[in-house]
DOVODO-606070 format. One record per atom (N, C-alpha, C, O): residue in three letters; chain; atom name; x, y, z. Coordinates in Angstrom, 3 decimals, decimal comma. Each point is the difference from the previous one (the first is absolute). Layout:
N
NODE  res  chain  atom         u         v         w
NODE  ALA      A    CA         X         Y         Z
...
This chain:
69
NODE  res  chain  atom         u         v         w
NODE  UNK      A     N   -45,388     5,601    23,829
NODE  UNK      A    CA     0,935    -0,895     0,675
NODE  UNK      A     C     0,699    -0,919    -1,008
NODE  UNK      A     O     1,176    -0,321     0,168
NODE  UNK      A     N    -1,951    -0,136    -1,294
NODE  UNK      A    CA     0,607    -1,136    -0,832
NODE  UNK      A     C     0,652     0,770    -0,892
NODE  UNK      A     O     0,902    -0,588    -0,596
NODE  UNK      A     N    -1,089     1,826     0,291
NODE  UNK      A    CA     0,869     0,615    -0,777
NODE  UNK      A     C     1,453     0,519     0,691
NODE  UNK      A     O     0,950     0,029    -0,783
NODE  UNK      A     N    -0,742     0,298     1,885
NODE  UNK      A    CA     0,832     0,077     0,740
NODE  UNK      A     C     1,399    -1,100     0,091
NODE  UNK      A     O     1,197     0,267     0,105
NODE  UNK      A     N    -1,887    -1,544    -0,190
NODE  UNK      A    CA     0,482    -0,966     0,117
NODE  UNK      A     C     0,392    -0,336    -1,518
NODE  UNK      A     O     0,916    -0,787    -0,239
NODE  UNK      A     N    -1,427     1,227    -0,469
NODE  UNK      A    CA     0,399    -0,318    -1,263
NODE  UNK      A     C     1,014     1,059    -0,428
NODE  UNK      A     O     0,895    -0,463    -0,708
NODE  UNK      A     N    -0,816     1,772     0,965
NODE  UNK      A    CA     1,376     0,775    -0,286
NODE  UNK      A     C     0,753    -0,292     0,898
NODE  UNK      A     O     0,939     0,790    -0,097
NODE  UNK      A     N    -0,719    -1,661     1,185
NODE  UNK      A    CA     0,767    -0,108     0,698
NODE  UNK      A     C     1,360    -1,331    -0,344
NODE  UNK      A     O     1,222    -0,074     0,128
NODE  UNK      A     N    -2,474    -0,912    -0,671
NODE  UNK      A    CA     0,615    -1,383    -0,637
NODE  UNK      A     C     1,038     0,727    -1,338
NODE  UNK      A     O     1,203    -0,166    -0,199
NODE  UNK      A     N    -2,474     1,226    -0,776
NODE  UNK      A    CA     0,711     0,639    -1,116
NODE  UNK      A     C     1,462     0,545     0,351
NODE  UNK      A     O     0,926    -0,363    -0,725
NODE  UNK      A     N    -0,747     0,969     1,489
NODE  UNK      A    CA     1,142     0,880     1,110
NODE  UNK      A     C     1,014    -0,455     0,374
NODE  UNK      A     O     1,088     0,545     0,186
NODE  UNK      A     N    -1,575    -2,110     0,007
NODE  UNK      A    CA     1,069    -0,809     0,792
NODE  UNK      A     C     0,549    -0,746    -1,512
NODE  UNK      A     O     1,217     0,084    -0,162
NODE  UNK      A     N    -1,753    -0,576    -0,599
NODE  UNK      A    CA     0,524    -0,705    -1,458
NODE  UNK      A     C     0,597     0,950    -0,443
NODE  UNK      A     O     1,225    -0,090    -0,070
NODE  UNK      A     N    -1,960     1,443    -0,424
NODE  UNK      A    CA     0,746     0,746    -0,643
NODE  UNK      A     C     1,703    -0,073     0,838
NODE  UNK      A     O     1,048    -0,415    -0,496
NODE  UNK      A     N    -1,249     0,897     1,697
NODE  UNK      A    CA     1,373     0,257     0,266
NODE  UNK      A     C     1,106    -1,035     0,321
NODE  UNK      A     O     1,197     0,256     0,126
NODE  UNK      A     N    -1,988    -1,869     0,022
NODE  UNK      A    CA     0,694    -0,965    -0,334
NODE  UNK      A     C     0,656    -0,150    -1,442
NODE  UNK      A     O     1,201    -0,227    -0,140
NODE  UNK      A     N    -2,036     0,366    -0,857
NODE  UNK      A    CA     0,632     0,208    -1,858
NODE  UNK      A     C     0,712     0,963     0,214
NODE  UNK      A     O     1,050    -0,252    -0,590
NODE  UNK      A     N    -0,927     1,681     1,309
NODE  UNK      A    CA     1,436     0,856    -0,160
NODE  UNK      A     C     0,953    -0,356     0,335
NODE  UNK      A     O     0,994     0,252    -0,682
NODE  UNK      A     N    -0,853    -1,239     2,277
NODE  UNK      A    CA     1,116    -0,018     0,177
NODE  UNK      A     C     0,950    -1,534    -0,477
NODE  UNK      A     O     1,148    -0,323     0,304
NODE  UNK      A     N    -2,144    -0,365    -1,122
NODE  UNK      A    CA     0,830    -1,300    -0,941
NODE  UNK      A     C     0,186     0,877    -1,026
NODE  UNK      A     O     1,192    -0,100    -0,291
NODE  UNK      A     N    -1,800     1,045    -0,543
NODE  UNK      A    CA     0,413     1,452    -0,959
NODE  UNK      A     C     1,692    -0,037     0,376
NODE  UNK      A     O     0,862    -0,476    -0,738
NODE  UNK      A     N    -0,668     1,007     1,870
NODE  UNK      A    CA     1,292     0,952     0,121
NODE  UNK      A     C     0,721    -0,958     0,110
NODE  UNK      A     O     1,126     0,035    -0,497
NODE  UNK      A     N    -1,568    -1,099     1,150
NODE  UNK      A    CA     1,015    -1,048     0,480
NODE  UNK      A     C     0,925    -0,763    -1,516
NODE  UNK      A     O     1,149    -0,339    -0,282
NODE  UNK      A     N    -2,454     0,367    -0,339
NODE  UNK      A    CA     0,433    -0,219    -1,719
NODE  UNK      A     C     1,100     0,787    -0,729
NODE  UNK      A     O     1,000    -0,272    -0,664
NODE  UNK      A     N    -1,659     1,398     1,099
NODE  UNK      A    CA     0,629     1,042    -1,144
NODE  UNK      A     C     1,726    -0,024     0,931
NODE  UNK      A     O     0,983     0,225    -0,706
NODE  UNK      A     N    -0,823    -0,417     1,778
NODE  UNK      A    CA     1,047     0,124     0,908
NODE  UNK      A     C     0,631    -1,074    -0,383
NODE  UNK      A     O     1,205     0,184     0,173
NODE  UNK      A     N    -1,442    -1,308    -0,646
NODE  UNK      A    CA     0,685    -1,317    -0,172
NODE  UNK      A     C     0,618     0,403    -1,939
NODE  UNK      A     O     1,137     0,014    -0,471
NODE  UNK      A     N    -2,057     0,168     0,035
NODE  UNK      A    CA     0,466     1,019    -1,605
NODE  UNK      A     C     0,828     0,448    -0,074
NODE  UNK      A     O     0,830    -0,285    -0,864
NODE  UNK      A     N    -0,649     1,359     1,899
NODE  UNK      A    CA     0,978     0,944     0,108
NODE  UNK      A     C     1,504    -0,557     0,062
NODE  UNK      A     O     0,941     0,166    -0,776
NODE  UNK      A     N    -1,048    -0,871     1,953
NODE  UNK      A    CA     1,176    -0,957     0,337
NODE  UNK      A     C     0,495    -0,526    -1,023
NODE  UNK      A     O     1,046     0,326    -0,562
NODE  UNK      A     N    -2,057    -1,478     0,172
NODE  UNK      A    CA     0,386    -0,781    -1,503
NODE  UNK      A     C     0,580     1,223    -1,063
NODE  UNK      A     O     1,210     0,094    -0,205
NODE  UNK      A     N    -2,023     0,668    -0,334
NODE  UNK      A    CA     0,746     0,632    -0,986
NODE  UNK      A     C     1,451     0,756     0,508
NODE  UNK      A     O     0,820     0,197    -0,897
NODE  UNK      A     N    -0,547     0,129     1,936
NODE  UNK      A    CA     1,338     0,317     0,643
NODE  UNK      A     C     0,860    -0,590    -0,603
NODE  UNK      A     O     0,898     0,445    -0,715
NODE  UNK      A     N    -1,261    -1,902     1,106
NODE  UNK      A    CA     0,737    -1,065     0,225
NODE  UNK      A     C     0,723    -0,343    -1,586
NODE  UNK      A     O     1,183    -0,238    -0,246
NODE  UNK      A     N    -2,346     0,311    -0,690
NODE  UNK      A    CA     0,078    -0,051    -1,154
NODE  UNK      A     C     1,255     1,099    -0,576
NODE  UNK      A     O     0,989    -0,351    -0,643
NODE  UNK      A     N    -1,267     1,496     0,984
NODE  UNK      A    CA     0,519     1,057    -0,750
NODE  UNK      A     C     1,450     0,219     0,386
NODE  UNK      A     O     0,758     0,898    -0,366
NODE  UNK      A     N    -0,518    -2,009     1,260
NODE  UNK      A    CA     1,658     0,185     0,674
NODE  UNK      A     C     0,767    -1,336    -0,767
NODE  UNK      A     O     1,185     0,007    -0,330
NODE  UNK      A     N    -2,156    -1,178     0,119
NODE  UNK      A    CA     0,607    -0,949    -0,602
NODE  UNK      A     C    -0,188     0,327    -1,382
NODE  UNK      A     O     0,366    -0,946    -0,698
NODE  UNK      A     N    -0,888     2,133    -0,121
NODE  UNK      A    CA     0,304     0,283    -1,097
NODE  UNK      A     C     1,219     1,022    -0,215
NODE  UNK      A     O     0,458     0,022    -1,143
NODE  UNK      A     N     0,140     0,852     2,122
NODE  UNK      A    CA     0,597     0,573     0,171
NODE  UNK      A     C     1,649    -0,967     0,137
NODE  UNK      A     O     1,074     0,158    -0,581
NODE  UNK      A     N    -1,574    -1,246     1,715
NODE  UNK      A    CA     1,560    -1,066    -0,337
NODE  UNK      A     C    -0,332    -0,512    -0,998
NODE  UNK      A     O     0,384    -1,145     0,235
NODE  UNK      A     N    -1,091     1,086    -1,813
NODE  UNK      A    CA     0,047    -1,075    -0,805
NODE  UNK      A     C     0,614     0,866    -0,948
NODE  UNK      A     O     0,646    -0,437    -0,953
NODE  UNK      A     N    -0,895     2,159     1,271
NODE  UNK      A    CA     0,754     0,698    -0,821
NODE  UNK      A     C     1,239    -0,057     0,177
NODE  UNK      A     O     0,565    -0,620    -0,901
NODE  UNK      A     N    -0,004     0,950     1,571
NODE  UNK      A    CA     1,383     0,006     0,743
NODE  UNK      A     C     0,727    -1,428    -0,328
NODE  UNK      A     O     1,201    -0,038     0,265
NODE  UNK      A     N    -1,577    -0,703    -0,610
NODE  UNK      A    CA     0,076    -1,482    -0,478
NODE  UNK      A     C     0,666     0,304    -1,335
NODE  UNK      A     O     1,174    -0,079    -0,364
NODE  UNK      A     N    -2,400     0,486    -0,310
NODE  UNK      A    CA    -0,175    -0,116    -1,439
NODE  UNK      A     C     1,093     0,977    -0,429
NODE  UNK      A     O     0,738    -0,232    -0,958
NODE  UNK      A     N    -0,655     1,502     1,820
NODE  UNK      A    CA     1,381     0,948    -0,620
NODE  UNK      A     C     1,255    -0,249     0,338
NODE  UNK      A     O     0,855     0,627    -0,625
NODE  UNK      A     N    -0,396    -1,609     1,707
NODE  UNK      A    CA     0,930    -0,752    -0,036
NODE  UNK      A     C     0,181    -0,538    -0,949
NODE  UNK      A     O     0,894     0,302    -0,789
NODE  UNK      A     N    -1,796    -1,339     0,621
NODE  UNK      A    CA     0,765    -1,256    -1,271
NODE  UNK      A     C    -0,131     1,054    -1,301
NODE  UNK      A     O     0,299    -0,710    -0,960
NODE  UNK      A     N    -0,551     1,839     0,538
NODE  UNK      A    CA    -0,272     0,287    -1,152
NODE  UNK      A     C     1,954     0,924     0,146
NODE  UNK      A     O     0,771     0,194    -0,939
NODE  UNK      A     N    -0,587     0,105     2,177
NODE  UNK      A    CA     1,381     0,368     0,208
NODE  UNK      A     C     0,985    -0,774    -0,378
NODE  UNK      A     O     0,882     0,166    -0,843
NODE  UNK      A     N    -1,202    -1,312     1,785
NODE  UNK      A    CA     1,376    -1,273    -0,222
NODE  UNK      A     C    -0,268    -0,724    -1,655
NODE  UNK      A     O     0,804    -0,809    -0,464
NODE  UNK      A     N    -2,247     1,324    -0,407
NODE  UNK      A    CA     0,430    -0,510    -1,361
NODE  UNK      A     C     0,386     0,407    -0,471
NODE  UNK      A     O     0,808    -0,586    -0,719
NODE  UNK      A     N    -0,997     2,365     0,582
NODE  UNK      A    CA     1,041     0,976    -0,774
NODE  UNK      A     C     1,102    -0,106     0,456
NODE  UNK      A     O     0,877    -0,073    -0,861
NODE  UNK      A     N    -0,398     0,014     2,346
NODE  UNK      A    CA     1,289    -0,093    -0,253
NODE  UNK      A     C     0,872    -1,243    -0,490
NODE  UNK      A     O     1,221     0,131    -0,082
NODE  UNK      A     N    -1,902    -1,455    -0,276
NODE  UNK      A    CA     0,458    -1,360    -0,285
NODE  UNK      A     C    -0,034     0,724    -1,628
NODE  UNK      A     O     0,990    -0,135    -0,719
NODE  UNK      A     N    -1,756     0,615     0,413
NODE  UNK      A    CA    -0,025     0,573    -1,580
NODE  UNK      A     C     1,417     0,794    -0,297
NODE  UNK      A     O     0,827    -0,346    -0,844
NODE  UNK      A     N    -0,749     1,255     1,544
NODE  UNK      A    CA     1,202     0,998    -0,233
NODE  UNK      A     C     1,182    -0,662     0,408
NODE  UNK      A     O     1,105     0,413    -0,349
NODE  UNK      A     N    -1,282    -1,573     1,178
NODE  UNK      A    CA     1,181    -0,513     0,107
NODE  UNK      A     C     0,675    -0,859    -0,989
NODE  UNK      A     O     1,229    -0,067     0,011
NODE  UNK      A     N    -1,986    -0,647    -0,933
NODE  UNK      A    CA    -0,290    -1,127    -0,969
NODE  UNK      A     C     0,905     1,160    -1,325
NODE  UNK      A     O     1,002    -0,307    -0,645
NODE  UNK      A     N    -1,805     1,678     0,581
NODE  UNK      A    CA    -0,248     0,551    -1,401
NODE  UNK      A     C     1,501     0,379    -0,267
NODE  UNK      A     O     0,266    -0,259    -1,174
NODE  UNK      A     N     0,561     0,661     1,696
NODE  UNK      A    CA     1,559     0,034    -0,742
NODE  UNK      A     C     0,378    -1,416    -0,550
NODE  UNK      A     O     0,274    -0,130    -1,193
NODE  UNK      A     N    -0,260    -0,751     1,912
NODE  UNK      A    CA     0,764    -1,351    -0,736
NODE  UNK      A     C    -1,336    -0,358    -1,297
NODE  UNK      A     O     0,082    -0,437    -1,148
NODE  UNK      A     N    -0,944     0,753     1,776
NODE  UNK      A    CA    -0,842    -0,198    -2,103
NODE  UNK      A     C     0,470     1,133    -0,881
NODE  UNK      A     O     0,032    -0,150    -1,222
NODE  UNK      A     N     0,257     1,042     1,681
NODE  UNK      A    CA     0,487     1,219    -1,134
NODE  UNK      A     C     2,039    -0,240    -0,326
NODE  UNK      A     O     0,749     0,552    -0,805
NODE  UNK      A     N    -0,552    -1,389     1,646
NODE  UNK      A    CA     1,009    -0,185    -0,172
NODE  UNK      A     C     0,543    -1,031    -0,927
NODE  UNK      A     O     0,934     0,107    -0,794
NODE  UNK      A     N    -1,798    -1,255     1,082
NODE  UNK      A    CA    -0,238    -1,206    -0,886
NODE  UNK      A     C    -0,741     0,222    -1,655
NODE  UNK      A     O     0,235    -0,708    -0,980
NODE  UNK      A     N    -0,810     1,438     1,018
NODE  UNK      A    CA    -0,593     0,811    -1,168
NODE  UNK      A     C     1,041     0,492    -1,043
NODE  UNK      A     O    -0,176    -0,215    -1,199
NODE  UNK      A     N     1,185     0,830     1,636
NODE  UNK      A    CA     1,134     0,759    -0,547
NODE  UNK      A     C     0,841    -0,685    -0,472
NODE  UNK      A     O     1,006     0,508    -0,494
């Protein structure tokens, strides 16, 4: 009987720790989502301005080659 009661308590914890487990790993999931989209706009960021500097560059570089001469 007391062993009964004791895989039963075991049974019930165990399957209480699985489901804060998933609930975890489910909140992870989300977060890293979340993460991997705001690294995705920080790219999209970053290749913009690396656009609008080359083109501030190429726009600049005739009047220095011109001034040069």
């Amino acid at each position: 009987m007391e062993f009964t009661s004791l895989a039963r308590g075991s049974l019930f914890l165990s399957t209480i720790s699985l489901i804060f487990s998933s609930i975890t790993i489910s909140l992870l999931s989300v977060d890293l989502s979340n993460m991997e989209s705001e690294s995705k706009k920080l790219v999209k960021e970053m290749m913009k301005l690396e656009r609008d500097a080359w083109s501030d560059i190429m726009m600049c570089m005739p009047t220095e080659l011109a001034r040069n001469q």
